[in-house]
C-alpha positions, 0 to 999 in steps of 0.5 A, a space after each residue: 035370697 037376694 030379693 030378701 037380703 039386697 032389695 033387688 028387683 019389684 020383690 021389695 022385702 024388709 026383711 033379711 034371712 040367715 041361714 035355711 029355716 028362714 030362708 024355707 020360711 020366707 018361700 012359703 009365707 012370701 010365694 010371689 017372692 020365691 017366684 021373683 029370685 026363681 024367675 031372675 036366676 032362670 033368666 040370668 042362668 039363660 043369659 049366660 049359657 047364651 053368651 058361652 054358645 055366642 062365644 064357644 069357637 073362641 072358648 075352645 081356642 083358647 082352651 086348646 091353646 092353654 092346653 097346648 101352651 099352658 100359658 097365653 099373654 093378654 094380648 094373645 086373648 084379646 087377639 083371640 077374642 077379637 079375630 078368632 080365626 086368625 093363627 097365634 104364633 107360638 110364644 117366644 122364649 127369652 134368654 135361651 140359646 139353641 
């Protein structure tokens, strides 16, 4: 429980848990501390599905380009990441004669 264990948040606690008993423990003796870590992972779990929709053409590109590739230089992420919509060449072979 991280509100409990780091002292995260408004939810300031002194006390630390380990293992489930005393996690059960805390969520019924301290609600108003439950509710807190409930409330961050919510608004953390939104956030980040959020940002994968903000994100889902270049998510898929890459995939499908790992896919067909199974492999992507740094450089080729980042073109991707910064101009989707722009083709990557295929990768280059080194050292192999036709």
């Amino acid at each position: 429980m991280m509100d409990v264990k780091g002292g995260f948040g408004s939810a300031m606690s002194l006390e630390t848990a380990e293992g489930h008993g005393e996690l059960r423990r805390l969520r019924e003796t301290k609600p108003a501390l439950a509710e807190a870590v409930e409330r961050r992972i919510r608004s953390q779990y939104t956030r980040a599905d959020d940002l994968l929709r903000e994100r889902i053409e270049v998510l898929n590109k890459v995939a499908d380009t790992l896919s067909e590739r199974q492999s992507l230089t740094a450089d080729e992420d980042q073109d991707m990441a910064t101009a989707p919509d722009r083709e990557i060449a295929p990768p280059r072979t080194r050292g192999v004669l036709n």
